[in-house]
Each structure stands twice: as C-alpha cells, then as structure tokens.
PyMOL commands that place a pseudoatom at each C-alpha (Angstrom):
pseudoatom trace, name=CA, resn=UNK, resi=1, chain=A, elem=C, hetatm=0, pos=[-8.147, -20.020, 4.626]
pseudoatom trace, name=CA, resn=UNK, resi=2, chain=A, elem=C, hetatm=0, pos=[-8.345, -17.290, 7.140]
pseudoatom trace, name=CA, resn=UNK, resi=3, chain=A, elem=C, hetatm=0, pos=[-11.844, -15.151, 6.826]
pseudoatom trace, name=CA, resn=UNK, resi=4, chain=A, elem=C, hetatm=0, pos=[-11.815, -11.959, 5.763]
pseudoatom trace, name=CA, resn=UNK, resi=5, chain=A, elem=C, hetatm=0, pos=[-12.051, -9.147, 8.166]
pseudoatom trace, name=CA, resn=UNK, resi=6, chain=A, elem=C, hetatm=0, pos=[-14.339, -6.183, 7.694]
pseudoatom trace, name=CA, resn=UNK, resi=7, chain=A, elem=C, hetatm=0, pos=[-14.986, -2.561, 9.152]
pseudoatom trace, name=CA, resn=UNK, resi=8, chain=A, elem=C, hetatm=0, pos=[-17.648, -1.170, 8.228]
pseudoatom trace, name=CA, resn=UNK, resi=9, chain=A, elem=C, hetatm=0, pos=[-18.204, 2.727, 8.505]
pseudoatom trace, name=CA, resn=UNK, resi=10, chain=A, elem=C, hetatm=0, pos=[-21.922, 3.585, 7.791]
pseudoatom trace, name=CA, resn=UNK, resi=11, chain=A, elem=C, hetatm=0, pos=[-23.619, 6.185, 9.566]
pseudoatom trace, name=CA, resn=UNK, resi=12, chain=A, elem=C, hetatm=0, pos=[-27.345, 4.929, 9.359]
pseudoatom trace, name=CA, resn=UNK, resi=13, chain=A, elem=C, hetatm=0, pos=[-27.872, 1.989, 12.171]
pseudoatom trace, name=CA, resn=UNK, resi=14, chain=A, elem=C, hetatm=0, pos=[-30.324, 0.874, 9.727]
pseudoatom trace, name=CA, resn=UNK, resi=15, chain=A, elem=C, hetatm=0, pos=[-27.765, 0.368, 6.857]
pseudoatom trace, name=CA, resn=UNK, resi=16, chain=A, elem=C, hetatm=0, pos=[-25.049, -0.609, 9.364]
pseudoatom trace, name=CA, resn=UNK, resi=17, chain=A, elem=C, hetatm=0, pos=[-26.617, -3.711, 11.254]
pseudoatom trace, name=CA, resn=UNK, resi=18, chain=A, elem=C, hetatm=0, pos=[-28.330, -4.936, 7.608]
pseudoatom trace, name=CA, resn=UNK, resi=19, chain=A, elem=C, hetatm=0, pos=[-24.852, -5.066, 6.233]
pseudoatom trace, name=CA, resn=UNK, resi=20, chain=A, elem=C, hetatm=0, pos=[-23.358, -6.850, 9.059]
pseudoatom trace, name=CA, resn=UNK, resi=21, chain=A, elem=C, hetatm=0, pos=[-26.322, -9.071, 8.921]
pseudoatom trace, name=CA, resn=UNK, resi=22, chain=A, elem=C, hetatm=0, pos=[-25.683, -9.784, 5.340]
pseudoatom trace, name=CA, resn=UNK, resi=23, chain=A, elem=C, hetatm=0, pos=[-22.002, -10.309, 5.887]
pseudoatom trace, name=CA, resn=UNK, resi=24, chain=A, elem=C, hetatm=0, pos=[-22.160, -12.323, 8.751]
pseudoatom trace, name=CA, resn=UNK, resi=25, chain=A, elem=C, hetatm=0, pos=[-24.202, -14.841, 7.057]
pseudoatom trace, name=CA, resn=UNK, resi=26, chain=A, elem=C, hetatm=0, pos=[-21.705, -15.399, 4.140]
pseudoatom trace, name=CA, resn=UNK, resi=27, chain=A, elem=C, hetatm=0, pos=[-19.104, -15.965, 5.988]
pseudoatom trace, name=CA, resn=UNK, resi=28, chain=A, elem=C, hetatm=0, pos=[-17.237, -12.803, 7.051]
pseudoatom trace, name=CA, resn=UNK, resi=29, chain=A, elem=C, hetatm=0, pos=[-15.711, -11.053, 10.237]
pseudoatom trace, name=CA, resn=UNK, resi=30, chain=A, elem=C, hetatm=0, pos=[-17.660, -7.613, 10.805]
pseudoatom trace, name=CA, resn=UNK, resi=31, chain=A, elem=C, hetatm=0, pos=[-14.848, -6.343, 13.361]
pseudoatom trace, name=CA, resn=UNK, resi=32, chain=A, elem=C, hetatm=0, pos=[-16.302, -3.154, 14.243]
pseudoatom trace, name=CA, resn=UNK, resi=33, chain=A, elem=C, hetatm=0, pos=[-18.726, -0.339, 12.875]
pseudoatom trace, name=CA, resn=UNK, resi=34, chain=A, elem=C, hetatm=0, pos=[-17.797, 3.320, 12.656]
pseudoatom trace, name=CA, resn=UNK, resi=35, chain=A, elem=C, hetatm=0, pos=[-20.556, 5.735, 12.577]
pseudoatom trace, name=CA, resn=UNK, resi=36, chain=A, elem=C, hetatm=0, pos=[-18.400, 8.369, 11.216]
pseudoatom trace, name=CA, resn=UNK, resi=37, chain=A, elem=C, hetatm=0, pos=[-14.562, 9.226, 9.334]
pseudoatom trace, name=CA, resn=UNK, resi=38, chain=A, elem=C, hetatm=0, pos=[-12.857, 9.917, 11.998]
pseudoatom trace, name=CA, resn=UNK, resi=39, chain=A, elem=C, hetatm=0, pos=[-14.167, 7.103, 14.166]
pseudoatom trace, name=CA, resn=UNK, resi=40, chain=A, elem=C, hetatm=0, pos=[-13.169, 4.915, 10.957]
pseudoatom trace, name=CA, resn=UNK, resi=41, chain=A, elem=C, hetatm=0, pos=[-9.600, 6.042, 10.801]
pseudoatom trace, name=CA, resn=UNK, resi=42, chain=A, elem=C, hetatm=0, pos=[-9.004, 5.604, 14.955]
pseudoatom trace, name=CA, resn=UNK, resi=43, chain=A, elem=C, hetatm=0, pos=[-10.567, 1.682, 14.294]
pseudoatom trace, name=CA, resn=UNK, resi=44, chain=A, elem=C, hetatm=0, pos=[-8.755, 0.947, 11.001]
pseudoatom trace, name=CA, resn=UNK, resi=45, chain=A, elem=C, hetatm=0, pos=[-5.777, 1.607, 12.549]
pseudoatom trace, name=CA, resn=UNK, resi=46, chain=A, elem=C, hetatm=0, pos=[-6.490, -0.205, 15.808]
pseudoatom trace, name=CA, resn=UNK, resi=47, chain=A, elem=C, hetatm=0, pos=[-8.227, -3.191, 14.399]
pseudoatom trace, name=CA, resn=UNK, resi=48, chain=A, elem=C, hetatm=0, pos=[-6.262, -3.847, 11.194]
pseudoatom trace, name=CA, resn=UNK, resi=49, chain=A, elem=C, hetatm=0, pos=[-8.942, -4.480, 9.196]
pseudoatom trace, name=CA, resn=UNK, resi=50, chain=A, elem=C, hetatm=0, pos=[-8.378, -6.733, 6.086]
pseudoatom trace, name=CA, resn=UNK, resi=51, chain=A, elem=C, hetatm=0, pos=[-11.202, -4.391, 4.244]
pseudoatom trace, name=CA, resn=UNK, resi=52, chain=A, elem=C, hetatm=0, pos=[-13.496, -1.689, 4.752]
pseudoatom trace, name=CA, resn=UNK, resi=53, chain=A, elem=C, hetatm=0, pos=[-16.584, -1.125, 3.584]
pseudoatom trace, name=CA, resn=UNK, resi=54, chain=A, elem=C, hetatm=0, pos=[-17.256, 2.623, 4.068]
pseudoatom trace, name=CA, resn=UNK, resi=55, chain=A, elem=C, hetatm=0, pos=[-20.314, 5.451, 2.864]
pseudoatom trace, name=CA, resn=UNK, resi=56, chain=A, elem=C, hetatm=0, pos=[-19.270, 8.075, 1.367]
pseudoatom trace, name=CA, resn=UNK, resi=57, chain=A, elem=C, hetatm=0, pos=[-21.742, 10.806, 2.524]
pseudoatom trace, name=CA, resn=UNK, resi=58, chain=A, elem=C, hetatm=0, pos=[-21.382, 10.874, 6.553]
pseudoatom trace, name=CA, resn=UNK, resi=59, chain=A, elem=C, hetatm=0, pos=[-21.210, 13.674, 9.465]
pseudoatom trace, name=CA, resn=UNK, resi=60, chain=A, elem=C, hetatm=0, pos=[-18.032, 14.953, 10.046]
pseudoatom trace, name=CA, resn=UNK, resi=61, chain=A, elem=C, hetatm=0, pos=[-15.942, 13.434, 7.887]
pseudoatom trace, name=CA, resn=UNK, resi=62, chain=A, elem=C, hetatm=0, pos=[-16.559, 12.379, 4.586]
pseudoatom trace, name=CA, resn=UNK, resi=63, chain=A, elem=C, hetatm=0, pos=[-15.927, 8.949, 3.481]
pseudoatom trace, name=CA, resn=UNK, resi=64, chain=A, elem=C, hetatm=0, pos=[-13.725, 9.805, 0.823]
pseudoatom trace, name=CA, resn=UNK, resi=65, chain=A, elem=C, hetatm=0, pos=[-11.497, 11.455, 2.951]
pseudoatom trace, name=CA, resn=UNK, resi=66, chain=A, elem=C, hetatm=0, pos=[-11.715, 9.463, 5.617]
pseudoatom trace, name=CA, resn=UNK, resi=67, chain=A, elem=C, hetatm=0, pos=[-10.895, 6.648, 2.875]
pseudoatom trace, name=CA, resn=UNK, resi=68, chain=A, elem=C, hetatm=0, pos=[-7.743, 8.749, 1.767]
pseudoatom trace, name=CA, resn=UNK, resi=69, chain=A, elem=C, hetatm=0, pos=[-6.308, 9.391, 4.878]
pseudoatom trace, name=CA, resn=UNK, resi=70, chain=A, elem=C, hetatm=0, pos=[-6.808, 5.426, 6.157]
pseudoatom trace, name=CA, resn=UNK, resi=71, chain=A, elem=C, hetatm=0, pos=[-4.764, 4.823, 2.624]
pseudoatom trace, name=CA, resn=UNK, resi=72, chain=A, elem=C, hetatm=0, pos=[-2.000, 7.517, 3.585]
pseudoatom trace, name=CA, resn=UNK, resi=73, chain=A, elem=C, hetatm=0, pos=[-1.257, 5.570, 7.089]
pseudoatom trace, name=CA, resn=UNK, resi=74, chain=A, elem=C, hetatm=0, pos=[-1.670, 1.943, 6.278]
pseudoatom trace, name=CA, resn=UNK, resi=75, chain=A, elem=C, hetatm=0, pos=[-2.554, 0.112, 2.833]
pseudoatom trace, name=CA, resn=UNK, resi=76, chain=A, elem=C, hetatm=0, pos=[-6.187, -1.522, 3.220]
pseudoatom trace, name=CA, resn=UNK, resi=77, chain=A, elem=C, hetatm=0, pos=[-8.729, -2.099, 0.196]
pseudoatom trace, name=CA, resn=UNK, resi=78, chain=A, elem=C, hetatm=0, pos=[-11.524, 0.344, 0.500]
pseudoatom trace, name=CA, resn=UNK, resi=79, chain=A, elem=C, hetatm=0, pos=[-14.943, -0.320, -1.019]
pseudoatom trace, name=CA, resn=UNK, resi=80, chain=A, elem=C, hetatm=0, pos=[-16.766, 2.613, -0.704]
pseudoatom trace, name=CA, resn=UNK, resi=81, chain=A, elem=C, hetatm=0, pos=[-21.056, 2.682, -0.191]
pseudoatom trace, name=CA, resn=UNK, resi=82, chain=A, elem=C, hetatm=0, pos=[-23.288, 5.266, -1.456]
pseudoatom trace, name=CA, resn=UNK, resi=83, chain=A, elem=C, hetatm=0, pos=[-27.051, 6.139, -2.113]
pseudoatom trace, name=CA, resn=UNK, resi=84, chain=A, elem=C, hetatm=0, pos=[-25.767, 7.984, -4.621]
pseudoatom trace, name=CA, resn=UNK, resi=85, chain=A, elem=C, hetatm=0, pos=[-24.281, 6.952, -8.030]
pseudoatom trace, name=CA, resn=UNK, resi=86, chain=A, elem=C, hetatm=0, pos=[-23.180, 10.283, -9.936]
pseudoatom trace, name=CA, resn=UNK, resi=87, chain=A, elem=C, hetatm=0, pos=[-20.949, 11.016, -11.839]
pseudoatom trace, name=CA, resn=UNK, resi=88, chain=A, elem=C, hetatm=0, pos=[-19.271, 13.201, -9.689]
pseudoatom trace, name=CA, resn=UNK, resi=89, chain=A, elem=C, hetatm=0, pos=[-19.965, 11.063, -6.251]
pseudoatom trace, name=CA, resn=UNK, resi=90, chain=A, elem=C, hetatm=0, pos=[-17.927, 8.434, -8.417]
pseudoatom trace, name=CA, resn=UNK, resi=91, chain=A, elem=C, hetatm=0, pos=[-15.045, 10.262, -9.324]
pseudoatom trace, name=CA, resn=UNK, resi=92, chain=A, elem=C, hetatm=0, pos=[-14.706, 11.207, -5.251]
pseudoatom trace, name=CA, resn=UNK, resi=93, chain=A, elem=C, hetatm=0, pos=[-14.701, 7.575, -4.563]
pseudoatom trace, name=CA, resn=UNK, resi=94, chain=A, elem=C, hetatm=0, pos=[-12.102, 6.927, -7.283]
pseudoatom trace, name=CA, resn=UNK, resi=95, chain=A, elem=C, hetatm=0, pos=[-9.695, 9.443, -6.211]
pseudoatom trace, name=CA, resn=UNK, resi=96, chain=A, elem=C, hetatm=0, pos=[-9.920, 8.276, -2.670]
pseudoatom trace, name=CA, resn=UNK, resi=97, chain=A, elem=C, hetatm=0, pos=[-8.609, 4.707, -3.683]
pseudoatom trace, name=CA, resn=UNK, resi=98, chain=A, elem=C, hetatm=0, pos=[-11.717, 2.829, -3.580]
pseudoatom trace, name=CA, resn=UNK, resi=99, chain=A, elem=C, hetatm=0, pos=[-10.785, -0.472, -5.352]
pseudoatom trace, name=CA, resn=UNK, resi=100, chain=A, elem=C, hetatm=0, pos=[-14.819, -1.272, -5.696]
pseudoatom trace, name=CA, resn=UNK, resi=101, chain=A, elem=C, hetatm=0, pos=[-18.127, 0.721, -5.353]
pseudoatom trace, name=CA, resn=UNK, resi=102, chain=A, elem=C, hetatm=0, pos=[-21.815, -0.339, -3.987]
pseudoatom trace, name=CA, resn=UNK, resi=103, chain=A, elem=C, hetatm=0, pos=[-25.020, 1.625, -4.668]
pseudoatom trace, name=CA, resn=UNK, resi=104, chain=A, elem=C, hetatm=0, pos=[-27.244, 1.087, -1.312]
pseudoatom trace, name=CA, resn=UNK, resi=105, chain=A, elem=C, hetatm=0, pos=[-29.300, -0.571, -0.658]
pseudoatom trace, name=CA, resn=UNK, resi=106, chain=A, elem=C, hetatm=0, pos=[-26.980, -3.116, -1.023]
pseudoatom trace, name=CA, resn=UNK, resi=107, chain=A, elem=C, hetatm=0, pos=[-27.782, -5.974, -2.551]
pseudoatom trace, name=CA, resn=UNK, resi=108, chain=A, elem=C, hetatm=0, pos=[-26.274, -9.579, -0.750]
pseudoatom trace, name=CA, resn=UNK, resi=109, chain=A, elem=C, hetatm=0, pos=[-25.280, -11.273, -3.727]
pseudoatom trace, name=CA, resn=UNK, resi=110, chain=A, elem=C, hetatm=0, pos=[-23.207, -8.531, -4.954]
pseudoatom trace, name=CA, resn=UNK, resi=111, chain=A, elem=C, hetatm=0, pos=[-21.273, -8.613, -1.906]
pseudoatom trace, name=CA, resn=UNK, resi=112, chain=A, elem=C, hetatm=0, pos=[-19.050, -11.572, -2.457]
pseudoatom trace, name=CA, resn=UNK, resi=113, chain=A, elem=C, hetatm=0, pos=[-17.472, -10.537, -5.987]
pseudoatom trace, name=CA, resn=UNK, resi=114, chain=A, elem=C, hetatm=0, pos=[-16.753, -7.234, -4.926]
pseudoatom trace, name=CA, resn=UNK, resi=115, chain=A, elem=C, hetatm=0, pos=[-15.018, -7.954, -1.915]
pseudoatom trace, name=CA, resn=UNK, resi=116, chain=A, elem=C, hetatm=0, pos=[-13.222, -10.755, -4.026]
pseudoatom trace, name=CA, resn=UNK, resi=117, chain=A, elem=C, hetatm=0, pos=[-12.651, -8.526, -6.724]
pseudoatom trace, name=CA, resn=UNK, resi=118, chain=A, elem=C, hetatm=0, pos=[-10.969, -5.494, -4.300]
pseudoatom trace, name=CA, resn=UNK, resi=119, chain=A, elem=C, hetatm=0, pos=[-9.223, -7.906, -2.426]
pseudoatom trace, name=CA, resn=UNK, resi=120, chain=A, elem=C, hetatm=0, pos=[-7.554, -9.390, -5.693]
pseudoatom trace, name=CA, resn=UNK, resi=121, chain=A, elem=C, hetatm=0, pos=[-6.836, -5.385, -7.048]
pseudoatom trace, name=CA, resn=UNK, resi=122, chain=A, elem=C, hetatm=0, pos=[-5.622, -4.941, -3.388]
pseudoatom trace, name=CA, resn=UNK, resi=123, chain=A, elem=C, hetatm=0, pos=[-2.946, -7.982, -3.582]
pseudoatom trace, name=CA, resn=UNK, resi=124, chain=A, elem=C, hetatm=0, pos=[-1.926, -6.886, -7.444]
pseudoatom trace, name=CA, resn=UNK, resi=125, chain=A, elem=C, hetatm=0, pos=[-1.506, -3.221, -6.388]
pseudoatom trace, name=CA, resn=UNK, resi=126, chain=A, elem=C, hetatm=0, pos=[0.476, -4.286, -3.189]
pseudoatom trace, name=CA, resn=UNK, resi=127, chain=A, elem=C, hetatm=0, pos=[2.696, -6.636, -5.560]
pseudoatom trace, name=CA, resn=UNK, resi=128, chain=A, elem=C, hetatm=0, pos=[3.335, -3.910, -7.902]
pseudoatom trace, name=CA, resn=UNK, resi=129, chain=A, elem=C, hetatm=0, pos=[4.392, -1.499, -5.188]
pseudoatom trace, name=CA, resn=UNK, resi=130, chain=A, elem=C, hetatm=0, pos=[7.145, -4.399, -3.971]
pseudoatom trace, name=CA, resn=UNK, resi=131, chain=A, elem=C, hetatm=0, pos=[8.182, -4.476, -7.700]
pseudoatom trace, name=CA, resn=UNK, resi=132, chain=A, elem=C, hetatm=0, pos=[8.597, -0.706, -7.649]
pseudoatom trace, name=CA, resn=UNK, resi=133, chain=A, elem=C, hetatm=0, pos=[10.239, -0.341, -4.764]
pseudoatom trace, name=CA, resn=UNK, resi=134, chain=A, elem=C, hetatm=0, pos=[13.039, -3.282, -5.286]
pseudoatom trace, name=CA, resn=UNK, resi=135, chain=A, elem=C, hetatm=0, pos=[13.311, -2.020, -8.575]
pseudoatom trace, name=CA, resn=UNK, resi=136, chain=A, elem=C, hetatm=0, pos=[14.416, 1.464, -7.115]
pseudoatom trace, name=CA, resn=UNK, resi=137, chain=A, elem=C, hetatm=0, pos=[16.749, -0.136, -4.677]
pseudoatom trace, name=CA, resn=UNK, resi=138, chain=A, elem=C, hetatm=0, pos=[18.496, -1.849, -7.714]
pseudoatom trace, name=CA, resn=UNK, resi=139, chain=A, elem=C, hetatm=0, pos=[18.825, 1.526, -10.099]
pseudoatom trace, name=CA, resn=UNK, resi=140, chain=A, elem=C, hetatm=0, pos=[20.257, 3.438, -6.818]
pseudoatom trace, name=CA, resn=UNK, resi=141, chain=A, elem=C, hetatm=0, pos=[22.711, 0.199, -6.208]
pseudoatom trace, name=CA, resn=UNK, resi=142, chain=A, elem=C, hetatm=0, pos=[23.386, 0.431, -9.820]
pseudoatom trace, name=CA, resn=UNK, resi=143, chain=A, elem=C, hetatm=0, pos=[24.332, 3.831, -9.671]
pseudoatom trace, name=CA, resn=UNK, resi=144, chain=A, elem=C, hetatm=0, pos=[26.235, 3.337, -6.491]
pseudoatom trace, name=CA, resn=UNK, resi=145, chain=A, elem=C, hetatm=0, pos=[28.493, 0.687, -8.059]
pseudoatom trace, name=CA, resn=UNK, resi=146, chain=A, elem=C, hetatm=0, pos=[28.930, 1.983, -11.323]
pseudoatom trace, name=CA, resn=UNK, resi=147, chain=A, elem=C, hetatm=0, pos=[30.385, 5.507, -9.278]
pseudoatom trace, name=CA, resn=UNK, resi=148, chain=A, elem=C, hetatm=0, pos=[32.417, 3.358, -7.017]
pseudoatom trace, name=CA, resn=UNK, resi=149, chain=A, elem=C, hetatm=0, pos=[33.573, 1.756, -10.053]
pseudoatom trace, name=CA, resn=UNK, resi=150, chain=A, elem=C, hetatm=0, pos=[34.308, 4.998, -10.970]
pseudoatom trace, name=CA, resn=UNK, resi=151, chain=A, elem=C, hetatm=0, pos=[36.926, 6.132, -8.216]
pseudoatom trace, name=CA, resn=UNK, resi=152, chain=A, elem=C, hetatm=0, pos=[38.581, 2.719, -7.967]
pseudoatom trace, name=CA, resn=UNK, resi=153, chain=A, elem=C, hetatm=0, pos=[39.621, 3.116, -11.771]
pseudoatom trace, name=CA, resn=UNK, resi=154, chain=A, elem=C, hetatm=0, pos=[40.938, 6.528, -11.251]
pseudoatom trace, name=CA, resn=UNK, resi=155, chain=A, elem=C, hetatm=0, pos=[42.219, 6.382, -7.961]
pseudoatom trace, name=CA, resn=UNK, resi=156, chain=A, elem=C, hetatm=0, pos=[43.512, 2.662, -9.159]
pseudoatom trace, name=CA, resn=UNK, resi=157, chain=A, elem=C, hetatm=0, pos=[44.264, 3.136, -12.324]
pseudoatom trace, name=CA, resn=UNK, resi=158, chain=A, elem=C, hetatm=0, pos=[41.779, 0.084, -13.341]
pseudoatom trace, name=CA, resn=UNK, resi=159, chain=A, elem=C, hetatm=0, pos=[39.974, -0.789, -15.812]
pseudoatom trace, name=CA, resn=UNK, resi=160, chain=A, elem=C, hetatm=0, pos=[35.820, -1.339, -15.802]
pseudoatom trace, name=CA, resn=UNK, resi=161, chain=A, elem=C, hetatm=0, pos=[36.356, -5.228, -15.520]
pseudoatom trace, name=CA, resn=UNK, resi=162, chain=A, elem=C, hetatm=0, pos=[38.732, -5.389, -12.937]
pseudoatom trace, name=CA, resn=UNK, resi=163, chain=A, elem=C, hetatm=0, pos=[37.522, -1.952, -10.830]
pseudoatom trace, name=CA, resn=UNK, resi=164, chain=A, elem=C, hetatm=0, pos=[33.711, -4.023, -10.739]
pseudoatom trace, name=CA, resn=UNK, resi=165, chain=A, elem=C, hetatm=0, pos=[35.526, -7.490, -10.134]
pseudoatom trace, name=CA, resn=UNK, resi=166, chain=A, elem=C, hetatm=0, pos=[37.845, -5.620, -6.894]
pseudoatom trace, name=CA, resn=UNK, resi=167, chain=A, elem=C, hetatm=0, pos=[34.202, -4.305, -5.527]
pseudoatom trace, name=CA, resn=UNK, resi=168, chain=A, elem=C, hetatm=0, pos=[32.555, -7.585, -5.965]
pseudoatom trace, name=CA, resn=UNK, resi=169, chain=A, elem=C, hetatm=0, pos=[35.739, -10.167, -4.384]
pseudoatom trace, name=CA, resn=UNK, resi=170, chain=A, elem=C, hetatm=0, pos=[35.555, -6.941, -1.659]
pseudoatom trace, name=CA, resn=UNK, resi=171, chain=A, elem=C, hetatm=0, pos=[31.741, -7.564, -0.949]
pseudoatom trace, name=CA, resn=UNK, resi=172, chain=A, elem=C, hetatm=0, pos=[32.620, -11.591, -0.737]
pseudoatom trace, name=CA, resn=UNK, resi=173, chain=A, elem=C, hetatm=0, pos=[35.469, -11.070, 1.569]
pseudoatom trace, name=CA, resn=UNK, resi=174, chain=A, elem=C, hetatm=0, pos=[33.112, -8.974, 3.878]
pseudoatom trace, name=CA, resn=UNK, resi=175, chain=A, elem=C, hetatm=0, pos=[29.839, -11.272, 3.398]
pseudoatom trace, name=CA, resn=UNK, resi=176, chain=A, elem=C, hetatm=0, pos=[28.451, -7.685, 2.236]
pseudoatom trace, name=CA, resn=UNK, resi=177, chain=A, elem=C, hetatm=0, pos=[26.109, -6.569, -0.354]
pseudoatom trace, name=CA, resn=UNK, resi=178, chain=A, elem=C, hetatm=0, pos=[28.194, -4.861, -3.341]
pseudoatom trace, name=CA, resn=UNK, resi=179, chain=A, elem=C, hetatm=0, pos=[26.013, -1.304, -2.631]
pseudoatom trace, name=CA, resn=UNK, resi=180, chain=A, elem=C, hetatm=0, pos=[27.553, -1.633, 0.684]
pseudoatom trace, name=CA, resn=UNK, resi=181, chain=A, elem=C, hetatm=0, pos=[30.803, -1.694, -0.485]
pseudoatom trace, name=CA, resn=UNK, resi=182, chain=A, elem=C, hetatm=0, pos=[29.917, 0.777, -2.844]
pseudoatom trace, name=CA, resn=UNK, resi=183, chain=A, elem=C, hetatm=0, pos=[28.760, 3.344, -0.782]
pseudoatom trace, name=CA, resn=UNK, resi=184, chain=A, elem=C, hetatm=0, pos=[31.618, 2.852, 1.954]
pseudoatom trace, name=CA, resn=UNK, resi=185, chain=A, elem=C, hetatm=0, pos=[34.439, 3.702, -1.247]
pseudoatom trace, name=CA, resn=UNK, resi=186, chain=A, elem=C, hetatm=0, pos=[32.426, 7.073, -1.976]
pseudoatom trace, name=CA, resn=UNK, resi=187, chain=A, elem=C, hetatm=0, pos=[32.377, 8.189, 1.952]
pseudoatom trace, name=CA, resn=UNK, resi=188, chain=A, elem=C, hetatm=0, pos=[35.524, 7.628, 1.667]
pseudoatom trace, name=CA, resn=UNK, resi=189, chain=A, elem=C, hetatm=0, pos=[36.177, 9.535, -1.377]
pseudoatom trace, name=CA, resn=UNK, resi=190, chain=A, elem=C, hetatm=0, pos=[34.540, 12.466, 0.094]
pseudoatom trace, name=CA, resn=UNK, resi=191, chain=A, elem=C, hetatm=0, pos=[36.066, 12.034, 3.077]
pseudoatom trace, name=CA, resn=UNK, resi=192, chain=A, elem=C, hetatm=0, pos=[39.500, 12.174, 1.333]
pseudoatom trace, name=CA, resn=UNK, resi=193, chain=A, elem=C, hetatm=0, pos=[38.648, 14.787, -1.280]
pseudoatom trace, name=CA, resn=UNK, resi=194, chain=A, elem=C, hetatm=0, pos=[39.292, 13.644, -5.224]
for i in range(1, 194): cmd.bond("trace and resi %d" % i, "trace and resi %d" % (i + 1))
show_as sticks, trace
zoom trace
C-alpha cells in the first residue's frame, strides 16, 4: 500500500517541524511545508498532495480560504489545525471542506484516525460525485433519446417501439452510443426545420 502523502501548511516552525516529526515517525510522507495560504495553494497544486493538514489562523491568507480555493482547483481532503476550538472557528473550517479538525497542540495518537477517517470521507465523497455525474449523463441521454424518438415517429410515422428500436439497430450499425445517434437526428432536425 502506497503511503500517504502530506502537506502541511502551519505558520509556526515550532508547530510545523513537531508535526512532521510526529508524522514521519508513523509512517507518512511530509512532502512539503507551507508557511502561509497562498504558499499552500502554489504547493498543493505542484506536489499533488494526497492530504493536507493546514491551520486555520495564518498571515496572509487564511486557512480556510486557502482550504476553499485548493478544493475549487483540485479535490484533496483537508484537515484543518487550530489553537482555537470555537464555535465559530469551527463553522469556518466546515464551510471550507475540512473533512476532519485538530485542536493544537496536536496530540500523536490522534493523528492516525483522523487522517484515516478524512481519507475514507474523501474516497466516499469522490464516489458519490462519480455517481452524480454518470447519473446526469444518463437523464441528459435519456432526454436525448426519448426527443429523437420523438422526430423519428413524426417525421416516420413510427411508433415508440419501433422509433427507439430504429435508434438503437442505428447506434449498432455505427458501433455508436444511442445519445450519439440521438443527438446527430436533432442537428439534423434543426438543421432541416420541423
């Protein structure tokens, strides 16, 4: 099993070299520290980081927006580090995408189930998003066949069965997917005017 690759964005050397200490010695890849946001969003996106590990409350650019704008260019779990544990500090992480939080200093032994646990939230998040999206592409091909199916039984004079039944021997014929064929009959129907 490939080992997990960490950023870590932490402003305080202190805090910085103790957590890639700590990490180190169980097992992980510290790829690179960031001492502020903007530094973390130029290294996420050159390093590819598997995680981050980022505080919230740094010079420049805040964690949490740092955080959301790494999450707007390329999908990575965030946990997000703070001295601070209000209630309001919390919400911030939240709405950044953090997918775990750690109150510094942090303690070693709670580092392996919340990088577990993010990583796991991570892969079910990133599964539901394929889900999503393939169930989009099949409501728009739905919707594509069903109006080709549309213009073959006027234009045809077909019925449902055999207008869906012409598209789908069509989309065998060409080795084509039927929302292919689909959409090819309805640029044609523009093109030719109804």
């Amino acid at each position: 099993m490939a080992v997990t690759r960490i950023l870590i964005v932490e402003d305080n050397d202190l805090v910085s070299l103790t957590l890639e200490e700590q990490l180190k010695g169980l097992g992980y890849d510290v790829i690179g520290i960031a001492r502020n946001g903007a530094e973390a969003i130029t290294l996420a996106n050159r390093l590819k980081p598997d995680l981050i590990m980022m505080d919230i409350r740094m010079p420049e650019m805040e964690g949490t927006e740092a955080a959301a704008r790494i999450r707007d260019q390329m999908p990575v779990p965030i946990i997000m580090l703070t001295a601070y544990a209000d209630k309001e500090t919390v919400r911030k992480a939240e709405a950044a995408g953090a997918l775990a939080y750690l109150v510094k200093p942090v303690n070693e032994n709670e580092l392996p189930p919340a990088i577990n646990i993010a990583l796991a939230r991570f892969r079910e998040i990133q599964g539901l998003r394929s889900h999503v999206d393939e169930l989009e592409d099949s409501l728009e091909a739905r919707k594509l066949i069903e109006r080709a199916k549309g213009i073959l039984m006027q234009r045809l004079g077909l019925n449902e069965r055999d207008a869906y039944e012409r598209l789908r021997q069509r989309a065998r014929d060409k080795r084509a997917k039927m929302k292919d064929i689909a959409q090819a009959i309805i640029e044609a129907e523009e093109l030719l005017g109804s």
